[in-house]
N, CA, C and O atoms as a GROMACS GRO file, in nm:
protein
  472
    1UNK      N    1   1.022   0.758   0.531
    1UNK     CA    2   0.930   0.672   0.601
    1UNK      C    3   0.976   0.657   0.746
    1UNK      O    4   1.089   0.617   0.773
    2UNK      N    5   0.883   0.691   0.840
    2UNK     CA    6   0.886   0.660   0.974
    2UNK      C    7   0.895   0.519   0.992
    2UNK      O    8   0.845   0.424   0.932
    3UNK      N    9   0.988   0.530   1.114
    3UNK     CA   10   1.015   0.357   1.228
    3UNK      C   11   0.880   0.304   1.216
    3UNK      O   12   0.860   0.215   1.133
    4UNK      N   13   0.788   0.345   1.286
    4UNK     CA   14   0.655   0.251   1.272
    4UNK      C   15   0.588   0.238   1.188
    4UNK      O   16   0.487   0.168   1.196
    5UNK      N   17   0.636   0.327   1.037
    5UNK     CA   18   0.552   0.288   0.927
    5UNK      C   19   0.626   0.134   0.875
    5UNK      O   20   0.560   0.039   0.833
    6UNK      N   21   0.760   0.134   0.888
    6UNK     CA   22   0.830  -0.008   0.850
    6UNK      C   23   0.826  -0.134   0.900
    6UNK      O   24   0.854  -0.240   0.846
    7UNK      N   25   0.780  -0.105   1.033
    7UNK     CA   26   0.745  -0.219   1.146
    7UNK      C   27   0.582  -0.268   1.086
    7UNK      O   28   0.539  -0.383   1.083
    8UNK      N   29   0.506  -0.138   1.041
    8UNK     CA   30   0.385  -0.232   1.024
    8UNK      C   31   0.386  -0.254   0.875
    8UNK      O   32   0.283  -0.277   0.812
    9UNK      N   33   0.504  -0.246   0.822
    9UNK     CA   34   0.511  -0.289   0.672
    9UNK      C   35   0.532  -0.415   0.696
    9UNK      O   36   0.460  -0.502   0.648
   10UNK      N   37   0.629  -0.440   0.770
   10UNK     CA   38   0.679  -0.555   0.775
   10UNK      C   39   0.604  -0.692   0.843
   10UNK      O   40   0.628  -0.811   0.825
   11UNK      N   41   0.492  -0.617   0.937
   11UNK     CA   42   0.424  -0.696   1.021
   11UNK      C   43   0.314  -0.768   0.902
   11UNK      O   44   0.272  -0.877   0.865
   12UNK      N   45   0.308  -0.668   0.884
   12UNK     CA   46   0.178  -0.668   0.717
   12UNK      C   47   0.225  -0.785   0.623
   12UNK      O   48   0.147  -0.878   0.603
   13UNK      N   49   0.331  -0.785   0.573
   13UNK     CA   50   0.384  -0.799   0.494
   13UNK      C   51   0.422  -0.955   0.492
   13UNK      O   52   0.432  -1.024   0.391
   14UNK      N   53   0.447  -1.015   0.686
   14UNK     CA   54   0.451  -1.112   0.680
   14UNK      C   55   0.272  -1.196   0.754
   14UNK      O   56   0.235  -1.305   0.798
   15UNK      N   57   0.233  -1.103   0.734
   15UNK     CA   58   0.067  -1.123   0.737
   15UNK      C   59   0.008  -1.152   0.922
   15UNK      O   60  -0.088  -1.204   0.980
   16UNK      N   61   0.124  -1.087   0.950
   16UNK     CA   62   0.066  -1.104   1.115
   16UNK      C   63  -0.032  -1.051   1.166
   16UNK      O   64  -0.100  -0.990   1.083
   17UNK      N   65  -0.079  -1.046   1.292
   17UNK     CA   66  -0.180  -0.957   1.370
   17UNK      C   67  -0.095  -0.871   1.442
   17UNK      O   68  -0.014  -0.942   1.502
   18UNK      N   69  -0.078  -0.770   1.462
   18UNK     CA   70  -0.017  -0.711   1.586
   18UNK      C   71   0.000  -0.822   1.724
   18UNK      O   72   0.110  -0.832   1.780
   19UNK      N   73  -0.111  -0.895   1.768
   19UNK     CA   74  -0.089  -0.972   1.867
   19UNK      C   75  -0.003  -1.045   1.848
   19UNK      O   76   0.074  -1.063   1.943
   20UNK      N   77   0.029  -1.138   1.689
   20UNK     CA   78   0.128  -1.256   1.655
   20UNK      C   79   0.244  -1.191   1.672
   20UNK      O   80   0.328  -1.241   1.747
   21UNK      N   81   0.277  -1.042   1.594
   21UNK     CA   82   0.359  -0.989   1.616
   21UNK      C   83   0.439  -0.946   1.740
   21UNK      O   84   0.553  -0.973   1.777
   22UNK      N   85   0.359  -0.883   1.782
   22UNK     CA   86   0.364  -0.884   1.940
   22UNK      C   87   0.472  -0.989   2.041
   22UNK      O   88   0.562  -0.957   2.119
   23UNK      N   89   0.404  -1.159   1.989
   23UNK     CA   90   0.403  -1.217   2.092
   23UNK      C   91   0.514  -1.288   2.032
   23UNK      O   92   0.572  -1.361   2.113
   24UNK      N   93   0.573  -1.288   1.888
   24UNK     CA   94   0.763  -1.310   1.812
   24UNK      C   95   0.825  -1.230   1.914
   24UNK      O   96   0.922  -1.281   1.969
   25UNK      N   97   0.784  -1.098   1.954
   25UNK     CA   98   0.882  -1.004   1.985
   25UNK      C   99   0.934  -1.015   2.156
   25UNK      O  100   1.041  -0.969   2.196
   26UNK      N  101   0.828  -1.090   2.247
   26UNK     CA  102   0.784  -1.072   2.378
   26UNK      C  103   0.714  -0.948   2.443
   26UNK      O  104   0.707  -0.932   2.565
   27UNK      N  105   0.665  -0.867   2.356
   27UNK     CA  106   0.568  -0.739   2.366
   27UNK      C  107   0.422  -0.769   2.360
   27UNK      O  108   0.373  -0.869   2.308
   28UNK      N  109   0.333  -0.637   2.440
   28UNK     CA  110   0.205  -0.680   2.396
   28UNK      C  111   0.159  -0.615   2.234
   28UNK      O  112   0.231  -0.542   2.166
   29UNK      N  113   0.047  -0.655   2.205
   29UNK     CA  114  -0.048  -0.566   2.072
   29UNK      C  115  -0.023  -0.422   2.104
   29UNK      O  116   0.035  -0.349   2.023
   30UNK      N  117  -0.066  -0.382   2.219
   30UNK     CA  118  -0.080  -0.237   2.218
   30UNK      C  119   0.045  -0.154   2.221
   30UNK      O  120   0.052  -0.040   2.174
   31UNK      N  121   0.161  -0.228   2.289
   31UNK     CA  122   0.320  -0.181   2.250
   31UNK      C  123   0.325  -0.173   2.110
   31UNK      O  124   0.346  -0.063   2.060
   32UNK      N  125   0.306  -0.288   2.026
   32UNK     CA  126   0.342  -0.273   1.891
   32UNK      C  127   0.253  -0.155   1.830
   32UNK      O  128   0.298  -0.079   1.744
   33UNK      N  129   0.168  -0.150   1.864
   33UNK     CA  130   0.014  -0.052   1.785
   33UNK      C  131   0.084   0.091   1.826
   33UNK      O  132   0.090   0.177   1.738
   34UNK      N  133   0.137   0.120   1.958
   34UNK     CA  134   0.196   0.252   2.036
   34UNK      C  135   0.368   0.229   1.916
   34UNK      O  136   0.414   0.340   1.892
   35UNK      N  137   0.436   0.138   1.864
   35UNK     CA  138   0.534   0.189   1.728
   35UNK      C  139   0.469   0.172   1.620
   35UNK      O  140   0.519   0.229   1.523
   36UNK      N  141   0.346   0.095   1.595
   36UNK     CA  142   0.324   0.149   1.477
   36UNK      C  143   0.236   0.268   1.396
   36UNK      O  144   0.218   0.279   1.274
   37UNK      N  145   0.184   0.359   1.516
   37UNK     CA  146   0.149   0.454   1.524
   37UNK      C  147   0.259   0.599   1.540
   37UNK      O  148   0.234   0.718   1.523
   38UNK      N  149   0.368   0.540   1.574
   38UNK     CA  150   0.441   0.675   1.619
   38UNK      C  151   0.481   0.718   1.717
   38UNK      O  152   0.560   0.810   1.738
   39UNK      N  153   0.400   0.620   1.813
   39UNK     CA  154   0.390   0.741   1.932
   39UNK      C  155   0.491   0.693   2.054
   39UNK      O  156   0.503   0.747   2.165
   40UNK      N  157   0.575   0.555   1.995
   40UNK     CA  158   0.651   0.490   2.086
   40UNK      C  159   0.781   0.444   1.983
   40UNK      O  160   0.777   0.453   1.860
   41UNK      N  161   0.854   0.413   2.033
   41UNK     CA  162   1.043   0.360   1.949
   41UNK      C  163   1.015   0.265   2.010
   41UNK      O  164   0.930   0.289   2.096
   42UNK      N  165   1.063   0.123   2.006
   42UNK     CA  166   1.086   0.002   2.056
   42UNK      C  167   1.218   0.028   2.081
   42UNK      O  168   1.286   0.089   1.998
   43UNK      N  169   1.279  -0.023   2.217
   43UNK     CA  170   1.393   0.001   2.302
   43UNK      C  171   1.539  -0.075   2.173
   43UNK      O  172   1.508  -0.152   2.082
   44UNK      N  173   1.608  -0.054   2.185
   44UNK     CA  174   1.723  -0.112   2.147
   44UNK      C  175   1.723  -0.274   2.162
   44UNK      O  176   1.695  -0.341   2.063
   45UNK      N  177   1.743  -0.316   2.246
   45UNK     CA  178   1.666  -0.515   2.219
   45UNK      C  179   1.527  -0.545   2.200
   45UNK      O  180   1.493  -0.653   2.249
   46UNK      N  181   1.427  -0.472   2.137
   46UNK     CA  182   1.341  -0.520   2.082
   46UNK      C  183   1.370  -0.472   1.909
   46UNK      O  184   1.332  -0.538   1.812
   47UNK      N  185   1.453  -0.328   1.901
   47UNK     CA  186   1.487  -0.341   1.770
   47UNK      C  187   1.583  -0.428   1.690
   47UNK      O  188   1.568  -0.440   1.568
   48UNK      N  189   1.683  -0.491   1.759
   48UNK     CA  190   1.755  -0.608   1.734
   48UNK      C  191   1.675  -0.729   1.718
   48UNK      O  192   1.708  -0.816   1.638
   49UNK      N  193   1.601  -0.734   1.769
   49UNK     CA  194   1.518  -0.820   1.786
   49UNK      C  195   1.455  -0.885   1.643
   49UNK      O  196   1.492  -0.978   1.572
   50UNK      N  197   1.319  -0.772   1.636
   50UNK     CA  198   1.310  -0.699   1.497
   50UNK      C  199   1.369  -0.741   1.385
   50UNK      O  200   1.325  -0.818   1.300
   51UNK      N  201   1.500  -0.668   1.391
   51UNK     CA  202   1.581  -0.678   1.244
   51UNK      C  203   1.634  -0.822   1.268
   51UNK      O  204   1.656  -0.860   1.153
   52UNK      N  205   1.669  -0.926   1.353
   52UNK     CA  206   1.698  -1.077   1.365
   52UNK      C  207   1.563  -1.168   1.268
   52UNK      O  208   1.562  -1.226   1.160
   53UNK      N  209   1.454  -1.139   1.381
   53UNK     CA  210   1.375  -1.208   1.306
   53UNK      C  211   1.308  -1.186   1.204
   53UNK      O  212   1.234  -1.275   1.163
   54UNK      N  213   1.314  -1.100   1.158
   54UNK     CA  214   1.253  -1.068   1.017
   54UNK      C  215   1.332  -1.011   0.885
   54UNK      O  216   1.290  -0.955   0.784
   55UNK      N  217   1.466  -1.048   0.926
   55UNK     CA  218   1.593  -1.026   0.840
   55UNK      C  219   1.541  -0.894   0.720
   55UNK      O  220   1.500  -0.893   0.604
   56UNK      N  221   1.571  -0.786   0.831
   56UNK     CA  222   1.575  -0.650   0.782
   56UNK      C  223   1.704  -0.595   0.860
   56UNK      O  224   1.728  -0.634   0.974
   57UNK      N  225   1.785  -0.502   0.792
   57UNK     CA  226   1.872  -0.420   0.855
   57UNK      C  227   1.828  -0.354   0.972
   57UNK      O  228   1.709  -0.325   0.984
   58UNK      N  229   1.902  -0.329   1.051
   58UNK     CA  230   1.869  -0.202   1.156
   58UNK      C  231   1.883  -0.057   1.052
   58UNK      O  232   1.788   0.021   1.057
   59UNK      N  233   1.970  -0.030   0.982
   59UNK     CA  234   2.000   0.050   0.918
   59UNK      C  235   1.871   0.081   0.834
   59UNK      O  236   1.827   0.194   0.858
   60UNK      N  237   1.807   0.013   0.749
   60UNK     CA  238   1.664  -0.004   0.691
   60UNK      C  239   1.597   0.096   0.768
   60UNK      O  240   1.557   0.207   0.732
   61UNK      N  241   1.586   0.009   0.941
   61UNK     CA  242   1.441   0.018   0.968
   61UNK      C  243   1.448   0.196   1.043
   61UNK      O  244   1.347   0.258   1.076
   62UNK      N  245   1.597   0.250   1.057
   62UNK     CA  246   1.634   0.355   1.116
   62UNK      C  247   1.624   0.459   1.016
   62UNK      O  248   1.568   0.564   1.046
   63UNK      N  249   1.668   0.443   0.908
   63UNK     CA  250   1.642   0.548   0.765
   63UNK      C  251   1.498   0.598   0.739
   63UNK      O  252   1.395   0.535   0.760
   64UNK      N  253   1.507   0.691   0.704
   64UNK     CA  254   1.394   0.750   0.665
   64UNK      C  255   1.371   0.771   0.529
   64UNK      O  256   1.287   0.847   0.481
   65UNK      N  257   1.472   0.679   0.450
   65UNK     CA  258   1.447   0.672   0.295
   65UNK      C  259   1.316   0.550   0.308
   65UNK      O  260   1.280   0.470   0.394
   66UNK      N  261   1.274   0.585   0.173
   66UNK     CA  262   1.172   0.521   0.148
   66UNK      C  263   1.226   0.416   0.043
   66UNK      O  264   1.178   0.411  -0.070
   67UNK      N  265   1.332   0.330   0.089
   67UNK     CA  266   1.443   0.232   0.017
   67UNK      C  267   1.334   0.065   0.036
   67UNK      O  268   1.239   0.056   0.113
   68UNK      N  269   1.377  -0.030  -0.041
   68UNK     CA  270   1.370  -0.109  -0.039
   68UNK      C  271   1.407  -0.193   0.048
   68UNK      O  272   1.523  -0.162   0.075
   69UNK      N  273   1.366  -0.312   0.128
   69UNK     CA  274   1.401  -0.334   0.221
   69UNK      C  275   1.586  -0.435   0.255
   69UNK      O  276   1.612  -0.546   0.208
   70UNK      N  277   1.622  -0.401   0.290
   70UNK     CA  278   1.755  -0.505   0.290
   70UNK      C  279   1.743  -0.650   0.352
   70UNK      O  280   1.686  -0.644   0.460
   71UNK      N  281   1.786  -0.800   0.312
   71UNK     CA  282   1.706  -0.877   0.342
   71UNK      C  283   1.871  -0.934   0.374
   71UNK      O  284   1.975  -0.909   0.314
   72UNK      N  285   1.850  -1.004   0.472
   72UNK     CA  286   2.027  -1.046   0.498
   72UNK      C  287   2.006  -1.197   0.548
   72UNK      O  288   1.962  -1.255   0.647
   73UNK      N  289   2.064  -1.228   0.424
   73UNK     CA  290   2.029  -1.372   0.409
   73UNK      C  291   2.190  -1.447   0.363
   73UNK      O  292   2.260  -1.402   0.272
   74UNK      N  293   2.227  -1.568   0.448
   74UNK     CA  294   2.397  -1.606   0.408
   74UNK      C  295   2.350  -1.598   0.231
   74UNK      O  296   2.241  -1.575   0.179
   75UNK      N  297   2.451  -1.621   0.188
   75UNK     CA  298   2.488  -1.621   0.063
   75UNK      C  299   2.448  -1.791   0.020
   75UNK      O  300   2.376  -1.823  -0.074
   76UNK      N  301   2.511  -1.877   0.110
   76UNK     CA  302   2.518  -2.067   0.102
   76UNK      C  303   2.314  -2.103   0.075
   76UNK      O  304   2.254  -2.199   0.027
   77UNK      N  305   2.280  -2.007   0.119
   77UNK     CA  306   2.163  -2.034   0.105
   77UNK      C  307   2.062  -2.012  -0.045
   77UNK      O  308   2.090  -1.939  -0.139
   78UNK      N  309   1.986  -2.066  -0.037
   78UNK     CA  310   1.878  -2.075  -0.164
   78UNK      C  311   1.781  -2.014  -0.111
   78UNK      O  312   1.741  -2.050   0.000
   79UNK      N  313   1.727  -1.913  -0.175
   79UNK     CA  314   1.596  -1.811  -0.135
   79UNK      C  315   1.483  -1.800  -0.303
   79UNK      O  316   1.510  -1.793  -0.423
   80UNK      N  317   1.353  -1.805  -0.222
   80UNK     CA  318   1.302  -1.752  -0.315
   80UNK      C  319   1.255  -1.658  -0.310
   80UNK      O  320   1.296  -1.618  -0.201
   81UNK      N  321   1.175  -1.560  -0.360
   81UNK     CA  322   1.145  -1.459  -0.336
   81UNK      C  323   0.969  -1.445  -0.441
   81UNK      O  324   0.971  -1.461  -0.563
   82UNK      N  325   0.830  -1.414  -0.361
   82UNK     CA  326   0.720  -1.432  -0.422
   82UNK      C  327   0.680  -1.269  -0.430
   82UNK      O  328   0.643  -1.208  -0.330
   83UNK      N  329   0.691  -1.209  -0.555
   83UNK     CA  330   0.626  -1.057  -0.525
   83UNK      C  331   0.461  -1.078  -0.608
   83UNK      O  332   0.438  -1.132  -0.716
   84UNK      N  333   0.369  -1.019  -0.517
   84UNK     CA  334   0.208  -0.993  -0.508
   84UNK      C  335   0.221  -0.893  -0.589
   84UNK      O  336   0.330  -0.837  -0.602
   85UNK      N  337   0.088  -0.846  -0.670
   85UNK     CA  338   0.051  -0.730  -0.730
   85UNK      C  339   0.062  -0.624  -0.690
   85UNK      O  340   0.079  -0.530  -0.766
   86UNK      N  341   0.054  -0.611  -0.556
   86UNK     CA  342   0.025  -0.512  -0.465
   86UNK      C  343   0.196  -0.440  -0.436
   86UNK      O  344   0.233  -0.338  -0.376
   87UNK      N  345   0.256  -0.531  -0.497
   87UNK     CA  346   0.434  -0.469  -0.461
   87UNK      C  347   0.522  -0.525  -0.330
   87UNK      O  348   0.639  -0.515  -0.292
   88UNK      N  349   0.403  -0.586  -0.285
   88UNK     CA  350   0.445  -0.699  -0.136
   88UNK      C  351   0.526  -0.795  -0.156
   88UNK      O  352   0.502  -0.861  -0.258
   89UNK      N  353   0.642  -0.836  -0.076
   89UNK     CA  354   0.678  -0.960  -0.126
   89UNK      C  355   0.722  -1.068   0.006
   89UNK      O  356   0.732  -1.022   0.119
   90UNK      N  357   0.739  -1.168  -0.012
   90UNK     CA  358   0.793  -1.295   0.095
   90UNK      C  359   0.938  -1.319   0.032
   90UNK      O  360   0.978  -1.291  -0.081
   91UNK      N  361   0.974  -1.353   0.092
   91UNK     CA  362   1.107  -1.437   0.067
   91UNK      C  363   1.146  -1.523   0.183
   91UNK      O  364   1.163  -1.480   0.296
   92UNK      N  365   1.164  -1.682   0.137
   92UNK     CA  366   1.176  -1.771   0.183
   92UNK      C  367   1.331  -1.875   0.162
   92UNK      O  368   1.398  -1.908   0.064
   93UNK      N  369   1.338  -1.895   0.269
   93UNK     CA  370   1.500  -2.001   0.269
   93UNK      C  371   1.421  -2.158   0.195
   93UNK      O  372   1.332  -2.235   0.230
   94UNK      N  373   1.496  -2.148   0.098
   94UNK     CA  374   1.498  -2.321   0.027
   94UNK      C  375   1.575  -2.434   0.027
   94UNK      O  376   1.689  -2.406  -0.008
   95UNK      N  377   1.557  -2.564   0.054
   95UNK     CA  378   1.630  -2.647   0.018
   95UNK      C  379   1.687  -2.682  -0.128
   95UNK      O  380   1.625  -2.633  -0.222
   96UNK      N  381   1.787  -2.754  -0.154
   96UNK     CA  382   1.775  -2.786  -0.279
   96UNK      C  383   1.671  -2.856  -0.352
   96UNK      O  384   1.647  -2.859  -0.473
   97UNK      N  385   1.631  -2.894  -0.284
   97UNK     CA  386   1.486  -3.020  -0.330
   97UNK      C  387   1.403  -2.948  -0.342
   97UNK      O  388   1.349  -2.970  -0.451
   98UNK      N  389   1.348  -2.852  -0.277
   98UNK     CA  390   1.260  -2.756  -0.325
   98UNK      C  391   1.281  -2.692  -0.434
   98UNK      O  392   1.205  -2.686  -0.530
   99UNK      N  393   1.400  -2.636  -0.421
   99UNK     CA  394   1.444  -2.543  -0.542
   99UNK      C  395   1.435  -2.609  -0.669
   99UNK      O  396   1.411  -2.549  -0.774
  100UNK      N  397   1.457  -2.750  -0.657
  100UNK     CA  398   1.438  -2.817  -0.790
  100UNK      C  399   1.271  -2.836  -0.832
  100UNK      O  400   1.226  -2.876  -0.940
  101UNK      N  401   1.216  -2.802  -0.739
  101UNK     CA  402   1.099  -2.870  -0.767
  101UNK      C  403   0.982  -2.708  -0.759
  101UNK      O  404   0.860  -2.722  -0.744
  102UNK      N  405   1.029  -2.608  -0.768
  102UNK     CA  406   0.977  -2.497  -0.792
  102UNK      C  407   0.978  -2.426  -0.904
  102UNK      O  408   0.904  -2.343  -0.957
  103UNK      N  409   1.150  -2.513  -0.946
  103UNK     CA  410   1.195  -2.447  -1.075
  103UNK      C  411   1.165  -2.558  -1.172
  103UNK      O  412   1.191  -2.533  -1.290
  104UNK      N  413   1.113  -2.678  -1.143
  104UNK     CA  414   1.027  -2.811  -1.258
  104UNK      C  415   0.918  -2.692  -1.219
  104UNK      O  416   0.970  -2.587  -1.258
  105UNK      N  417   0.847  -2.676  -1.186
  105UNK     CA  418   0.705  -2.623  -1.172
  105UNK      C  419   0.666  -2.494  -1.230
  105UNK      O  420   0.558  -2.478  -1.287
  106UNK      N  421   0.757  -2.398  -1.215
  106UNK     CA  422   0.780  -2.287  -1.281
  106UNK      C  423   0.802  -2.348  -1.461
  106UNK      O  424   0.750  -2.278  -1.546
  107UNK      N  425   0.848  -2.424  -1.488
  107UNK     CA  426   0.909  -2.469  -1.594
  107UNK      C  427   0.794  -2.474  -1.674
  107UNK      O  428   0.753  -2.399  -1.763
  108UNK      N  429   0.732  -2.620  -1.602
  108UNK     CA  430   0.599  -2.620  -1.637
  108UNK      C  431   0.442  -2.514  -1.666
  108UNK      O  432   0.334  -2.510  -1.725
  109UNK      N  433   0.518  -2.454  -1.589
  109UNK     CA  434   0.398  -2.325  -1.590
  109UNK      C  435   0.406  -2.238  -1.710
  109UNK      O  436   0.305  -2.213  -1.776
  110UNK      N  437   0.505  -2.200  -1.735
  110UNK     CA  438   0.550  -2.125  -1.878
  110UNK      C  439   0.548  -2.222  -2.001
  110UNK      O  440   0.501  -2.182  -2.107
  111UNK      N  441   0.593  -2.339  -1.990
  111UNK     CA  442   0.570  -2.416  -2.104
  111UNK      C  443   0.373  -2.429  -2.144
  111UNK      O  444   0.330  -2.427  -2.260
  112UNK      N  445   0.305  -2.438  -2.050
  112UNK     CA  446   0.211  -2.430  -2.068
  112UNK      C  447   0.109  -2.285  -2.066
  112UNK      O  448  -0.014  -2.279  -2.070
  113UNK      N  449   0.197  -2.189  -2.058
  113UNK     CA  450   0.098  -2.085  -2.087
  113UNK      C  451   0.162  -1.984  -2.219
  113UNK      O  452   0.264  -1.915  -2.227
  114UNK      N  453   0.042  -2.015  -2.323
  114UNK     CA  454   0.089  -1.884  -2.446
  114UNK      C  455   0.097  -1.783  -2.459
  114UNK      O  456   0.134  -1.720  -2.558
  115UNK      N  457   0.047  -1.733  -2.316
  115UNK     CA  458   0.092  -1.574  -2.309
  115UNK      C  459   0.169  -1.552  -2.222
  115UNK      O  460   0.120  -1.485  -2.131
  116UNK      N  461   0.300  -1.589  -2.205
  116UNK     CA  462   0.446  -1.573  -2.148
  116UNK      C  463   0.449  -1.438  -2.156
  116UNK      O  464   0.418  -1.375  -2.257
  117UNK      N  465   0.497  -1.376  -2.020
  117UNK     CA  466   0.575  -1.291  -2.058
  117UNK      C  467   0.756  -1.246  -2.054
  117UNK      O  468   0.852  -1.296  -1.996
  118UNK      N  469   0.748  -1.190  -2.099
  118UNK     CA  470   0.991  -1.179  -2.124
  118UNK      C  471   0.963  -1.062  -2.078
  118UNK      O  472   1.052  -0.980  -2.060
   0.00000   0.00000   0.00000
């Protein structure tokens, strides 16, 4: 997988516009549209950039494996992670209070449905 196929995975993925994207990065739409087409690399501090705010490796976004994404997140932290049908996923930093109250909810959700799956 090409650099700009991962950039607009990722743009996708966290449901931006190219413009929103864009304007995290200090770039315009059409910079981002010129990497996620191919036809441009984003300079070295916009790829740092990149892999900061959207906690992906540089290594990730430089490979041309078609790998899973690396998500670099401290360890002290609580994450959840939501995967879509589609194979998409979010992952989000939690408090403990949340975490308690996702995992009552989750709890609840399976206690109340008879077709669980294991």
């Amino acid at each position: 997988t090409k650099l700009g196929d991962k950039i607009r995975h990722i743009r996708k993925n966290r449901k931006l516009t190219q413009n929103d994207f864009g304007r995290l990065l200090g770039v315009s739409d059409s910079t981002v549209a010129l990497w996620e087409n191919n036809k441009r690399n984003p300079d070295i501090e916009n790829l740092l950039n990149v892999s900061k705010l959207f906690n992906v490796s540089i290594d990730w976004l430089l490979s041309t494996e078609n790998k899973t994404i690396s998500i670099n997140v401290p360890k002290t932290e609580n994450t959840i992670t939501i995967m879509g049908r589609n194979g998409d996923f979010d992952t989000y930093i939690v408090d403990d209070a949340k975490k308690q109250a996702i995992k009552s909810f989750t709890e609840t959700l399976a206690q109340n449905n008879p077709t669980k799956k294991n």
